[in-house]
Biopython code that builds the backbone (N, CA, C, O; Angstrom):
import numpy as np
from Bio.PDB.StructureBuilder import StructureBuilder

atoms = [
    (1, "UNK", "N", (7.226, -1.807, -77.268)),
    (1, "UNK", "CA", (8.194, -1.900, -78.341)),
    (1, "UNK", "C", (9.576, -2.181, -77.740)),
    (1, "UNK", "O", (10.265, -1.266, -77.289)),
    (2, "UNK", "N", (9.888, -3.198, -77.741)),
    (2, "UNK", "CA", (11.765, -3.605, -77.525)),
    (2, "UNK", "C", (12.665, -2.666, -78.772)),
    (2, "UNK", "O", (12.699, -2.691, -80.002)),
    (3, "UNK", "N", (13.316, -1.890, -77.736)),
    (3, "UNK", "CA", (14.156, -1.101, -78.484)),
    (3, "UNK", "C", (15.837, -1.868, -77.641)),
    (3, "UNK", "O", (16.679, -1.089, -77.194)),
    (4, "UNK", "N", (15.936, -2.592, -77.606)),
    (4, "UNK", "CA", (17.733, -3.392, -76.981)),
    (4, "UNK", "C", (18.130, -3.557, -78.093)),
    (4, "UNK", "O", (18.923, -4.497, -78.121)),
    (5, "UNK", "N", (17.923, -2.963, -79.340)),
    (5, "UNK", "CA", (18.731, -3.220, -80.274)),
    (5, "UNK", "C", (19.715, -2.066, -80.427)),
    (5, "UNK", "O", (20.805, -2.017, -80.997)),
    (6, "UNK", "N", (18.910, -1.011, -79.651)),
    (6, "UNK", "CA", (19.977, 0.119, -79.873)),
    (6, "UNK", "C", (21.185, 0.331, -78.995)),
    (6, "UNK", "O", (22.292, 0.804, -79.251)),
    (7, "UNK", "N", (20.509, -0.290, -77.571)),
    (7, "UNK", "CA", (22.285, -0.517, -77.245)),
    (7, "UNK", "C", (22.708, -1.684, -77.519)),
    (7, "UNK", "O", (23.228, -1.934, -76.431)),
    (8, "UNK", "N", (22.945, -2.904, -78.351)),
    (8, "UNK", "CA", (23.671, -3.691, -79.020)),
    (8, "UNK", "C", (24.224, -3.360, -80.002)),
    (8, "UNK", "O", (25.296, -3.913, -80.252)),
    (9, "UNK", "N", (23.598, -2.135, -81.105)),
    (9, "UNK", "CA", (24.736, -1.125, -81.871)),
    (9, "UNK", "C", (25.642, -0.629, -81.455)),
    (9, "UNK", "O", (26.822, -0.855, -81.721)),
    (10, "UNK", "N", (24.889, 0.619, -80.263)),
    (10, "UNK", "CA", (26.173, 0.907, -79.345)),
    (10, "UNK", "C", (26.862, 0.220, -79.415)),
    (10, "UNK", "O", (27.809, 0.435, -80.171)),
    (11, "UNK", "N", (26.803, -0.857, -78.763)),
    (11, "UNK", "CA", (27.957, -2.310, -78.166)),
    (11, "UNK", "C", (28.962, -2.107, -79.171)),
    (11, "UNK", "O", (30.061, -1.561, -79.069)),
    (12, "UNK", "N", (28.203, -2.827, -80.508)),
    (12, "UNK", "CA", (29.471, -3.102, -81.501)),
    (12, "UNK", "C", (30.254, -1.865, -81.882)),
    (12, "UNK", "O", (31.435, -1.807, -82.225)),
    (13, "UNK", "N", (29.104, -0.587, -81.717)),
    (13, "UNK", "CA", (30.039, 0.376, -82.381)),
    (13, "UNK", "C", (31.177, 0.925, -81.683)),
    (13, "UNK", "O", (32.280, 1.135, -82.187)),
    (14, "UNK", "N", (30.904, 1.101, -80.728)),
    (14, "UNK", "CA", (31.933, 1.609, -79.427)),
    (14, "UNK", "C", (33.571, 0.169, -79.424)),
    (14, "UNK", "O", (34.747, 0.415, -79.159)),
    (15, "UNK", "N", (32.883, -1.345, -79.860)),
    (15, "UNK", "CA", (34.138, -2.236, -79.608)),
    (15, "UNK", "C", (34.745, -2.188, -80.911)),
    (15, "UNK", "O", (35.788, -2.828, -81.047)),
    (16, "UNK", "N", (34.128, -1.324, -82.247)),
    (16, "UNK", "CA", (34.741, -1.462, -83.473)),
    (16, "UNK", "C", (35.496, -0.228, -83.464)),
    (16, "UNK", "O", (36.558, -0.011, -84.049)),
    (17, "UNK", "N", (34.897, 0.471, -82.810)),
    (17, "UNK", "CA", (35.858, 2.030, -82.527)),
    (17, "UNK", "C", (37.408, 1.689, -82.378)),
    (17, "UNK", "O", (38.106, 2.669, -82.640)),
    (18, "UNK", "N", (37.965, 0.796, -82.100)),
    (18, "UNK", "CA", (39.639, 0.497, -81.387)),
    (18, "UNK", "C", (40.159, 0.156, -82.873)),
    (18, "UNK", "O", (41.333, 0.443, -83.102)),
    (19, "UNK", "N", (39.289, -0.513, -84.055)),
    (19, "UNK", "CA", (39.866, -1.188, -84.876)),
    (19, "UNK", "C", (40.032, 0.001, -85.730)),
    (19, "UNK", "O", (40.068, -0.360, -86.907)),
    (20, "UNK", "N", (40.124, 1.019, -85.627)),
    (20, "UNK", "CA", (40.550, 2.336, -86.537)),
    (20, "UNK", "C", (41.905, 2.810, -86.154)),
    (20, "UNK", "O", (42.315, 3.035, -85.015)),
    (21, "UNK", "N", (42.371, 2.896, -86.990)),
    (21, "UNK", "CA", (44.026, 3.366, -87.056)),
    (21, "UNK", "C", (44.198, 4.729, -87.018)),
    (21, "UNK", "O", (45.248, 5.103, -86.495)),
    (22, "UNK", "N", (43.386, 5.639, -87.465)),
    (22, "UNK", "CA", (43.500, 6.982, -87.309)),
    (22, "UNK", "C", (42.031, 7.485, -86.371)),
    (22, "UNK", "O", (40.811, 7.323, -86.406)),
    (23, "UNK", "N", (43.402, 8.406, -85.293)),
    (23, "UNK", "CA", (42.362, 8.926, -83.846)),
    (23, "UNK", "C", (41.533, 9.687, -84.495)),
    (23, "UNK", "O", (40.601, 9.488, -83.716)),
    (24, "UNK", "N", (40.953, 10.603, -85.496)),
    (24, "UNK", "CA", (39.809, 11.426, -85.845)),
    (24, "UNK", "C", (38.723, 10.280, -86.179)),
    (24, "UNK", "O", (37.613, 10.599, -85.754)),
    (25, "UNK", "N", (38.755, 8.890, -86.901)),
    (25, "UNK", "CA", (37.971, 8.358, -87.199)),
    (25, "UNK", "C", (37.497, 7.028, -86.142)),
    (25, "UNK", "O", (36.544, 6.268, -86.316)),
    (26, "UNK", "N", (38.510, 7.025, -84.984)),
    (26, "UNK", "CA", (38.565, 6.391, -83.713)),
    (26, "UNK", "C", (37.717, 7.165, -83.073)),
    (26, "UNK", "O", (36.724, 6.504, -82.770)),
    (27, "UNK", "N", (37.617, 8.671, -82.594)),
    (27, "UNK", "CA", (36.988, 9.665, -82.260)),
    (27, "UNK", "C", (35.278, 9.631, -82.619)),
    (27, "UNK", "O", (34.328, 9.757, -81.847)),
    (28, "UNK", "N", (35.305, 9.402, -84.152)),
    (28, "UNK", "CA", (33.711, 9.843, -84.513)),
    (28, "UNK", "C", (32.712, 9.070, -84.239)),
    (28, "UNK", "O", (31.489, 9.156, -84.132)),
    (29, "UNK", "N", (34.179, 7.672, -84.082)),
    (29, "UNK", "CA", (32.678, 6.310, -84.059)),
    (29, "UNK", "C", (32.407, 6.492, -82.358)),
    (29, "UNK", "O", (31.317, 6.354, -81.803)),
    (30, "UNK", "N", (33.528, 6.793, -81.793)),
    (30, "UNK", "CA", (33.188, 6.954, -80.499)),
    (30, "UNK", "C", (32.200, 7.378, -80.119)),
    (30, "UNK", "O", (31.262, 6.787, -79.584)),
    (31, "UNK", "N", (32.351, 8.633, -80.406)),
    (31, "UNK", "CA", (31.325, 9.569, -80.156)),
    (31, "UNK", "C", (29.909, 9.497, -80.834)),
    (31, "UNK", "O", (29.045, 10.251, -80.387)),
    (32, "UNK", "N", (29.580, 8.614, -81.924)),
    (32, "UNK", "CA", (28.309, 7.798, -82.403)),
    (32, "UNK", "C", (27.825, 7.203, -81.660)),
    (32, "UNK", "O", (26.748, 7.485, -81.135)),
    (33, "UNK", "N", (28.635, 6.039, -81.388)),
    (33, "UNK", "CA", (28.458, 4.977, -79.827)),
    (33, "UNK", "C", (27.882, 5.878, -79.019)),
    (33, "UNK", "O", (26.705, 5.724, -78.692)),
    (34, "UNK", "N", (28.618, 6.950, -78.574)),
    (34, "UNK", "CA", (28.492, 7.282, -77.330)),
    (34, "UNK", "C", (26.860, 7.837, -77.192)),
    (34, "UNK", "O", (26.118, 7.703, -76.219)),
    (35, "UNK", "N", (26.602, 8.422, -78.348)),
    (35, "UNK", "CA", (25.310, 9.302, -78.645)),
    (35, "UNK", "C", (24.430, 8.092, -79.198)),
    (35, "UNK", "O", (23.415, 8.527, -79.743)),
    (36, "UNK", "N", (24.514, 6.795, -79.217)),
    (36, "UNK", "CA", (23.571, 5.811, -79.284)),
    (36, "UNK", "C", (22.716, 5.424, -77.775)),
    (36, "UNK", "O", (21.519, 5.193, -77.601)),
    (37, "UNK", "N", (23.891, 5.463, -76.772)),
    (37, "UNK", "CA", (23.970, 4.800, -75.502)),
    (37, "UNK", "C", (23.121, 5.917, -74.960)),
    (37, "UNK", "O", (22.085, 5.770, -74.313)),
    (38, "UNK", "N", (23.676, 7.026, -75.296)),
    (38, "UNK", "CA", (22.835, 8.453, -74.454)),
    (38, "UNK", "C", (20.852, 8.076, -74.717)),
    (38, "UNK", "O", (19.906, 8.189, -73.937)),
    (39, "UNK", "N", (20.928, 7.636, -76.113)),
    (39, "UNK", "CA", (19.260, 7.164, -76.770)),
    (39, "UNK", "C", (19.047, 6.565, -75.881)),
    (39, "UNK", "O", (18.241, 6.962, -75.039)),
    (40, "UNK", "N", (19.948, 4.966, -75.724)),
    (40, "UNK", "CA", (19.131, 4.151, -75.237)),
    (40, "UNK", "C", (18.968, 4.577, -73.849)),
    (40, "UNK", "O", (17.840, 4.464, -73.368)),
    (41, "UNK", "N", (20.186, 5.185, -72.914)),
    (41, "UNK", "CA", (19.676, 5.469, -71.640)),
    (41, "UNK", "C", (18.126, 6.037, -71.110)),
    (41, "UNK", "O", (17.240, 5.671, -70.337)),
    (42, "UNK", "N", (18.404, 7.160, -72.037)),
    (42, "UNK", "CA", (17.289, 8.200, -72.345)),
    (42, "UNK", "C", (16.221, 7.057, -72.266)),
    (42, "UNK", "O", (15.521, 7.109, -71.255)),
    (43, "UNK", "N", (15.948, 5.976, -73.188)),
    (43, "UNK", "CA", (14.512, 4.767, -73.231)),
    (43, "UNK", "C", (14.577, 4.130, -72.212)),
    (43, "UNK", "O", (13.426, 3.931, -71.823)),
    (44, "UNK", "N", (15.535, 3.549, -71.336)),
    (44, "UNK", "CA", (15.220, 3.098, -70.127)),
    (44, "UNK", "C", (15.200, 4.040, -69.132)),
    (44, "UNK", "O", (14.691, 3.492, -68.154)),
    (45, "UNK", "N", (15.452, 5.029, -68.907)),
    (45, "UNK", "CA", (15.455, 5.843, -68.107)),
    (45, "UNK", "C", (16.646, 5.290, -66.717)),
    (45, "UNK", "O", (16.496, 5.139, -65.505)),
    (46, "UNK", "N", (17.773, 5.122, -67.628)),
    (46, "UNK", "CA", (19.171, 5.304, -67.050)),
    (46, "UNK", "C", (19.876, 6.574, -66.755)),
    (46, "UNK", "O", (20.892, 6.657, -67.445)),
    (47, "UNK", "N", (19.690, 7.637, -65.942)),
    (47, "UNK", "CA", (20.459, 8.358, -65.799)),
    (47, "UNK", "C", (21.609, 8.182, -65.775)),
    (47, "UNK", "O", (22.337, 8.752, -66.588)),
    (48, "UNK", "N", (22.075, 7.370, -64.862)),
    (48, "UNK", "CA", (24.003, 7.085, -65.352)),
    (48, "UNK", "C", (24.404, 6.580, -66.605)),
    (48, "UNK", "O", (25.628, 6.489, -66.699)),
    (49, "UNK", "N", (23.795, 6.237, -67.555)),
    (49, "UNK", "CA", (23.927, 5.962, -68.635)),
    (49, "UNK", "C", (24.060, 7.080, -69.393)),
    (49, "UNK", "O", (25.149, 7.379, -69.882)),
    (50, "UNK", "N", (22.834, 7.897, -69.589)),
    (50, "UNK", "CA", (22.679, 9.053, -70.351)),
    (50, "UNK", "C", (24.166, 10.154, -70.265)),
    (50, "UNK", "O", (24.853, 10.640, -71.163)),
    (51, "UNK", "N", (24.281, 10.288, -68.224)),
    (51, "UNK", "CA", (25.664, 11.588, -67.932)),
    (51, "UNK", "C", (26.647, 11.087, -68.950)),
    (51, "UNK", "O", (27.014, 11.669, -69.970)),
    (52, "UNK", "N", (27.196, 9.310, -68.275)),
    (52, "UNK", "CA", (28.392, 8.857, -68.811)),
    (52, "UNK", "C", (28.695, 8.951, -70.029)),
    (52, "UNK", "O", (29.765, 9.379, -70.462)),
    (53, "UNK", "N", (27.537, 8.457, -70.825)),
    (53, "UNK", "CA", (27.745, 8.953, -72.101)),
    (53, "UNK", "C", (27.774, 10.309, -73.040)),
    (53, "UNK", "O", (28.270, 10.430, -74.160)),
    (54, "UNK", "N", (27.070, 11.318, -72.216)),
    (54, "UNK", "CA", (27.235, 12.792, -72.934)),
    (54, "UNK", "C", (28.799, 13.100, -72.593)),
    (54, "UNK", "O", (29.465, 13.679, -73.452)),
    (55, "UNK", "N", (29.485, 12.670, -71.179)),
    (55, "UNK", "CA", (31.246, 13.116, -71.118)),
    (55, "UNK", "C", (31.815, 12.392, -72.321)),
    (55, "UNK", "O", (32.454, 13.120, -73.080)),
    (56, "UNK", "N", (31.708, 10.969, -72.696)),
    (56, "UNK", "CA", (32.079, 10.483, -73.112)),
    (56, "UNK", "C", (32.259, 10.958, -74.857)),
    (56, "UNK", "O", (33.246, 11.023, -75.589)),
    (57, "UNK", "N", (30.931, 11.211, -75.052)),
    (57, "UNK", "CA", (30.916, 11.925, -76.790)),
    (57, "UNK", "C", (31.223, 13.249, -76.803)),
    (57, "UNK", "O", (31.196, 13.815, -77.896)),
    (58, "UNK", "N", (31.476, 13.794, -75.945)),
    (58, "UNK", "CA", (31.929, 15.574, -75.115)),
    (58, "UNK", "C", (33.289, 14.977, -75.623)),
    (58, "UNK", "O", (33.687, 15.184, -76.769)),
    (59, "UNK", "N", (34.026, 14.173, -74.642)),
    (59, "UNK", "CA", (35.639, 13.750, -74.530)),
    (59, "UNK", "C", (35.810, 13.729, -76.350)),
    (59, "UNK", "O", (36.205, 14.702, -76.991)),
    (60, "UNK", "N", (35.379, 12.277, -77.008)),
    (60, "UNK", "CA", (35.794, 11.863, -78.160)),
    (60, "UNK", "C", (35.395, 12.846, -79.266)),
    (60, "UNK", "O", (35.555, 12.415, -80.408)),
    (61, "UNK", "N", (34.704, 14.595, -79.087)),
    (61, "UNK", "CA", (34.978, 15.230, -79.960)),
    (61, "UNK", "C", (35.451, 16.591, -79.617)),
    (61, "UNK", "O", (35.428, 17.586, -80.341)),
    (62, "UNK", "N", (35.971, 16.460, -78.156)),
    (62, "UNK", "CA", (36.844, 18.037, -77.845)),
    (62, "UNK", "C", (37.885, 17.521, -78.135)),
    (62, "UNK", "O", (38.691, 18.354, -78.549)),
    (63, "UNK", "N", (38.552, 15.722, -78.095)),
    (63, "UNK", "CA", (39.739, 15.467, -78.210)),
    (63, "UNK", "C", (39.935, 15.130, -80.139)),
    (63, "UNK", "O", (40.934, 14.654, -80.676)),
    (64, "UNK", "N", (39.171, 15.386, -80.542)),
    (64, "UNK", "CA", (39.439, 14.979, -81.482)),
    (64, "UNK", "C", (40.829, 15.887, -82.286)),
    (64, "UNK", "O", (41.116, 17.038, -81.954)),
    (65, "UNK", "N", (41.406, 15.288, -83.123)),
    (65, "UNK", "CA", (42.683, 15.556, -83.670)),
    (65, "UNK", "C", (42.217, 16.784, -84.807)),
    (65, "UNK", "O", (42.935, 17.784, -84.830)),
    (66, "UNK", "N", (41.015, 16.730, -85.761)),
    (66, "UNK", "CA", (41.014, 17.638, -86.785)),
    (66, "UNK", "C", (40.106, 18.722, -85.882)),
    (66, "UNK", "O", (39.631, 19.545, -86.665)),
    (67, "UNK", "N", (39.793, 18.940, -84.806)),
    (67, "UNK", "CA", (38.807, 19.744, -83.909)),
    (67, "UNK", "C", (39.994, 20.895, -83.726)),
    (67, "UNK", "O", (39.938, 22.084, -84.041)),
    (68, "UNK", "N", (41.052, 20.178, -83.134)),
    (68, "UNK", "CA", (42.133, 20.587, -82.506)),
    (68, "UNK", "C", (42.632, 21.732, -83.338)),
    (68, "UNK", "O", (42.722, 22.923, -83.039)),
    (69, "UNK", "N", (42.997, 20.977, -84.679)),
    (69, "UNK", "CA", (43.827, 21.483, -85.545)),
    (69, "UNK", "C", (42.958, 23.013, -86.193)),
    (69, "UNK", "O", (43.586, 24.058, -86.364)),
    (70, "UNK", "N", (42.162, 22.949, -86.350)),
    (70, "UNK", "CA", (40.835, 23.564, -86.823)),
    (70, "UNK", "C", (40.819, 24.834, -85.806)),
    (70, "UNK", "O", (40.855, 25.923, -86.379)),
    (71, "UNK", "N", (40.776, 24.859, -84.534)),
    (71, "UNK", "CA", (40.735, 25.743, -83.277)),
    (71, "UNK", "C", (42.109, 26.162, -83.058)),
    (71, "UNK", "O", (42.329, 27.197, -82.429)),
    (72, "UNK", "N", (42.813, 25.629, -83.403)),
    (72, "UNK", "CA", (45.111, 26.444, -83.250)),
    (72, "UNK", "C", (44.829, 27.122, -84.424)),
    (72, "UNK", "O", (45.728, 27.943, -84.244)),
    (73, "UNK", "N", (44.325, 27.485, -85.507)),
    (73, "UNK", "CA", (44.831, 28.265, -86.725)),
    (73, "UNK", "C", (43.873, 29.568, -86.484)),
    (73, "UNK", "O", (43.924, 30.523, -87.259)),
]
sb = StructureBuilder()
sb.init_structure("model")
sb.init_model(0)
sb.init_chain("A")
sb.init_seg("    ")
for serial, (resi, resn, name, xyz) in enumerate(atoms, 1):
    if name == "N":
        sb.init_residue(resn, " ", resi, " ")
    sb.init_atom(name, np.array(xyz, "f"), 0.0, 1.0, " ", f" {name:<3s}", serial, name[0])
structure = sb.get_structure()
């Protein structure tokens, strides 16, 4: 079964991530992307794929702006 479609979602989703104007919704797609890429690593059996991407969706939702705000009150 060819599954390369799932990192070509990734792809787009991670390059459509920039076209969001507000960082919480810059953040979520990120971190979608990021947890797509972790799949597909996981199917090829990319370990550097899989790490890079768990920091990566780690980063885009510890940094997220309403995470933040949510954890100060």
């Amino acid at each position: 079964m060819r599954l390369d479609w799932i990192g070509w979602v990734a792809t787009a989703a991670f390059a459509s991530s920039y076209l969001f104007k507000r960082p919480n919704s810059l953040r979520l797609v990120q971190a979608g992307a990021a947890t797509l890429w972790v799949i597909y690593g996981l199917i090829i059996h990319a370990f550097p794929v899989v790490v890079a991407n768990v920091v990566v969706a780690a980063m885009a939702i510890f940094s997220s702006p309403l995470l933040r705000r949510k954890t100060a009150e």
